[in-house]
C-alpha positions, 0 to 999 in steps of 0.5 A: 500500500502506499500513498502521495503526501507533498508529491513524495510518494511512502509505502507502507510496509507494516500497519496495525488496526486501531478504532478510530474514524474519520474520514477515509485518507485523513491523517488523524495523528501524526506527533508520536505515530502516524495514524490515517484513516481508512474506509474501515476505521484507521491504521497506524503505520509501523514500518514505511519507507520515504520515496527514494529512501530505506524502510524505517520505524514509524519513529525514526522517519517523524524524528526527520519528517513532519506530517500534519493532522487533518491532511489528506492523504 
């Protein structure tokens, strides 16, 4: 799975389920984990890799790289 955010494009590798809503490709938390919304409730990315990048912890990439909540993705 992967998605576009500022025309950088990220592959997801690792996710887990979570209950929360909101609607379908909206960041909903992105300080300490990245959480996106998806038609069946939301995921938080454990694992992504950045365009052009190695594939890191969810940490390691929001150390270096800022995504803001209420975002489309």
């Amino acid at each position: 799975m992967f998605f576009m955010y500022n025309n950088e494009r990220f592959k997801i590798f690792e996710a887990e389920p979570i209950d929360k809503r909101g609607e379908s490709g909206t960041i909903l938390k992105s300080d300490k984990e990245l959480v996106i919304a998806t038609i069946d409730g939301a995921i938080s990315v454990t694992k992504i890799q950045r365009q052009g990048k190695q594939v890191m912890d969810i940490d390691s990439l929001l150390r270096g790289f800022e995504f803001k909540t209420g975002d489309k993705v």
